[in-house]
C-alpha positions, 0 to 999 in steps of 0.5 A: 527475505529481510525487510532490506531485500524486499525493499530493494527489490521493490524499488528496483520493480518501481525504477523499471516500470514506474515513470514517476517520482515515488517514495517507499517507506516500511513503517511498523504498524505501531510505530506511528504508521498513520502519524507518518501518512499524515505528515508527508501528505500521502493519500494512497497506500498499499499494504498486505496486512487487512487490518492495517488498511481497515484502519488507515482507510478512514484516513486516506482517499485510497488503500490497496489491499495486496490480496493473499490467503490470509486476508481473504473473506473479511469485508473492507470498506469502500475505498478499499481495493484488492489487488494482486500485483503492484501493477494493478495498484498503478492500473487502479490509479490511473482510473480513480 
């Protein structure tokens, strides 16, 4: 699937179940990912890419790890949380 049809179809999962206003950006990682975090304030992420959330977790209160076999056995940092849906995302933030 492209990265527009990924997007879609999650932004049609987020419309559905979501009751609150989100916003959903697809950054490359060396396209300043963490440039734009800063600027727009955010504080959580969600990401499938272990090395990408290693990173930004020194930068925001909470990453979310998606968990899959290719970032499975690798140690992350505290404020790290694997999870294997974006419902577990929401379900975490609730109780954060």
């Amino acid at each position: 699937a492209s990265a527009t049809s990924a997007m879609d179809a999650n932004r049609k999962w987020l419309d559905k179940w979501l009751k609150q206003p989100y916003s959903m950006y697809r950054v490359p990682y060396r396209k300043g990912k963490l440039d734009m975090i800063n600027n727009l304030g955010i504080t959580h992420f969600v990401d499938d890419r272990f090395k990408t959330c290693n990173d930004l977790a020194d930068h925001l209160e909470h990453v979310f790890l998606l968990d899959a076999q290719y970032n499975r056995g690798r140690k992350i940092k505290s404020n790290i949380t694997r999870v294997n849906s974006l419902q577990e995302v929401f379900d975490n933030i609730y109780n954060l």
